[in-house]
LOVO-911579 format. One record per residue (C-alpha): x, z, y; residue in three letters. Coordinates in steps of 0.2 Angstrom, whole numbers, plus 2048, in hexadecimal, padded with zeros to 3 digits. Example, Ala and Ser with C-alpha at 12.3 -4.5 7.8 and 13.67 -1.06 7.14 Angstrom:
<recs>
83E8277EAala
8448247FBser
</recs>
This chain:
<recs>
676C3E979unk
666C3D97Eunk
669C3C992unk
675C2C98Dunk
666C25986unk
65DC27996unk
66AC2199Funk
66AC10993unk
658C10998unk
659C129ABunk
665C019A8unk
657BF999Eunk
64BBFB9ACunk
654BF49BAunk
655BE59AFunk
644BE59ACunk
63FBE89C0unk
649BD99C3unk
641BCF9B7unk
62FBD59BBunk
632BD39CDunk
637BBF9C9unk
626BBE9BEunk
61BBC39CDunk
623BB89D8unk
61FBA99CDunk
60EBAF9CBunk
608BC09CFunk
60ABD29CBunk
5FBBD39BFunk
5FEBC59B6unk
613BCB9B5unk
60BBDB9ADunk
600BD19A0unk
611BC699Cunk
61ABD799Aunk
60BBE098Funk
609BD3985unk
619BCF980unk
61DBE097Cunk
60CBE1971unk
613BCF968unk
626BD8965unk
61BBE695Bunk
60FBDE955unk
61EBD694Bunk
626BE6947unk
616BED940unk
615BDD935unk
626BDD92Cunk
625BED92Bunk
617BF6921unk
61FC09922unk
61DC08936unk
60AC06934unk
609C1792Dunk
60CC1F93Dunk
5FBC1A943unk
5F2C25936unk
5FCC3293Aunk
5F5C2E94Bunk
5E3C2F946unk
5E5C4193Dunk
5ECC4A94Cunk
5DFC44958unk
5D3C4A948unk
5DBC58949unk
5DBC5B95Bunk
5EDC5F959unk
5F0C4F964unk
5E6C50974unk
5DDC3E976unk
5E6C3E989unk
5F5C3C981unk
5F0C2B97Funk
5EFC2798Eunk
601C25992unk
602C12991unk
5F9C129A3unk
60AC189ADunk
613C0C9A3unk
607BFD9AAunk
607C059BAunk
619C039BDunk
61ABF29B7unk
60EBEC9C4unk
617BF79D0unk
629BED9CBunk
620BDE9D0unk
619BE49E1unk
625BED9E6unk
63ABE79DFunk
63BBD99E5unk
636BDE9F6unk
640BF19F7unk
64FBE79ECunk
653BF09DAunk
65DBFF9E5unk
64EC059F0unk
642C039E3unk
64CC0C9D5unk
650C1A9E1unk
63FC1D9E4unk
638C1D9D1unk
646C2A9CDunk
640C349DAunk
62EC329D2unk
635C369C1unk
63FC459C5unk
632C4D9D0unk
626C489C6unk
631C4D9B6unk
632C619BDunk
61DC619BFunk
61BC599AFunk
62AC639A4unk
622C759AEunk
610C6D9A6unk
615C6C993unk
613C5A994unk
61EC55988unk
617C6097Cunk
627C69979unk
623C77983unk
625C7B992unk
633C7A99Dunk
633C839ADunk
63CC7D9BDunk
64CC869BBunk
659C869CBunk
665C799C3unk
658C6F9BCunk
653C6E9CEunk
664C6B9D5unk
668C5F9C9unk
659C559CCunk
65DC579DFunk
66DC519DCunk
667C419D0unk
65BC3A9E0unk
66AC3D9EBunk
677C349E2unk
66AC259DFunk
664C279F1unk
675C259FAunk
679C169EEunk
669C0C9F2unk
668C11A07unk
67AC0DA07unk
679BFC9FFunk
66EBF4A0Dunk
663BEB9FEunk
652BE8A03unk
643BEBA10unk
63FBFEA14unk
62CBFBA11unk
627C0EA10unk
614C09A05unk
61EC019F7unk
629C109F6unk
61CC1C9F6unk
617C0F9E8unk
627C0F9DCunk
626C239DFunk
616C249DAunk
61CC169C9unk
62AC249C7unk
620C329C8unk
613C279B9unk
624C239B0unk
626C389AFunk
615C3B9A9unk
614C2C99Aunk
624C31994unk
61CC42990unk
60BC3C98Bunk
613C3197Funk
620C3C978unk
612C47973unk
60AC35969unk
61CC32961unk
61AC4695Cunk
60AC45951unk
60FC3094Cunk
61FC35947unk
622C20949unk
62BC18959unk
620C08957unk
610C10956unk
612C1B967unk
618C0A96Eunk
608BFF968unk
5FDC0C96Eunk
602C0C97Funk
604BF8980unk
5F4BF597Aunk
5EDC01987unk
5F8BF9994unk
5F2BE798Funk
5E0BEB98Eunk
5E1BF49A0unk
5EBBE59A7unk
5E0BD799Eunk
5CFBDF9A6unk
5D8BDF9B7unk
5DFBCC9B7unk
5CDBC99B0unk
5C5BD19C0unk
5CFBC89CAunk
5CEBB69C3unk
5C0BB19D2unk
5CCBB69DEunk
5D7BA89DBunk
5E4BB39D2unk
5F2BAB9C5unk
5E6BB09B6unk
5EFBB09A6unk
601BA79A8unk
60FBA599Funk
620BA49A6unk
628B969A8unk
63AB9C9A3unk
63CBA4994unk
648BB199Bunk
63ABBA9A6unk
633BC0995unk
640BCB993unk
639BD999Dunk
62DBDF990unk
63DBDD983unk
647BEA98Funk
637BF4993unk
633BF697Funk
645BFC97Bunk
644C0A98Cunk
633C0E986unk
63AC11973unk
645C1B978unk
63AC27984unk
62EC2C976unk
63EC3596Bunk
646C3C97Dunk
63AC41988unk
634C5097Bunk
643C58977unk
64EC56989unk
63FC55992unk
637C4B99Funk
643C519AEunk
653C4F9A3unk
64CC3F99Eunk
649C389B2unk
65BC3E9B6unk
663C369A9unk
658C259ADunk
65DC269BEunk
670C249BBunk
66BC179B1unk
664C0E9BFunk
</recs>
């Protein structure tokens, strides 16, 4: 059950890369990732608002980090989220949705096998067994052979070292913030946390670069391209109930048939 879900979510992704990758085209990759942050803050800002019992998650929050029984690093899982946004817009529209997918699985499935031998999860370890291997071999090969064979895109090597580098950011949030949704015991709060962290990141960098001439603070012109933070706020929801209990490689394989 829980690798359909990450299948579900690897489909919600390419959506969203497509989508982001049209937002930076019209303006520029920063601004793409404030459109997408903010929009996702909006949708549970909303959710917090009609619904009282979600806020409760957030004192929950506060006493494990009191308690030390939630590392304060945990937190911090919103960053690979933000990263990958701004690498969709750098890098999607110039690799196509194939290249670019099959190089963020390869960064979520190596990355998942570091991560799960880490305890990131906080479920415990879960050491590189031979299959899990194999299988993860096997998942960047099927996705691999798909996306080479299709003939979609430029073979620019940076911007796949880029998505790689998303995928591997991708492995790491999805433990950091299963650990948040361990101690918040709320889906909305673990999602708050890490937009707001993602907004504020984002905002200071559009804010450095508004004497360069950059798109500042847009909004898109078609209503359509704000549906990439609606798709990355449902993949996102799901990833803090999955990635604890298959952990972060099952969760990376099961994305990348998705994709």
């Amino acid at each position: 059950m829980l690798v359909a879900v990450a299948i579900g979510m690897g489909a919600l992704i390419s959506v969203q890369s497509r989508v982001s990758a049209a937002l930076a085209d019209e303006t520029d990759v920063y601004n793409a990732g404030w459109v997408t942050a903010m929009t996702g803050a909006v949708i549970l800002a909303v959710i917090l608002l009609v619904a009282p019992r979600t806020r409760r998650g957030f004192g929950r929050l506060r006493a494990g980090l009191r308690a030390r029984t939630l590392p304060w690093w945990a937190l911090l899982g919103g960053l690979g989220g933000m990263f990958f946004v701004v690498a969709q817009g750098t890098a999607a529209s110039v690799l196509g949705l194939a290249l670019f997918s099959m190089a963020v699985v390869a960064g979520q499935v190596v990355g998942g096998l570091v991560f799960d031998s880490l305890g990131a999860a906080g479920g415990g370890r879960r050491r590189p067994t031979t299959l899990r291997v194999l299988g993860s071999v096997l998942a960047i090969a099927a996705v691999s052979w798909g996306a080479l064979g299709g003939g979609e895109g430029d073979l620019d090597v940076l911007l796949l070292v880029l998505a790689f580098a998303a995928g591997v950011g991708l492995a790491g949030a999805a433990g950091l913030t299963g650990r948040v949704q361990a101690a918040s015991r709320s889906v909305v709060t673990t999602a708050m946390t890490n937009h707001l962290l993602g907004l504020t990141v984002i905002v200071l960098i559009v804010l450095a670069l508004l004497p360069t001439g950059s798109s500042g603070f847009r909004l898109p012109s078609s209503p359509w391209l704000y549906l990439g933070a609606s798709s990355a706020r449902s993949a996102s929801r799901s990833a803090r109930s999955s990635s604890v209990r298959s952990g972060c490689c099952s969760w990376g394989s099961g994305w990348s048939r998705g994709s």
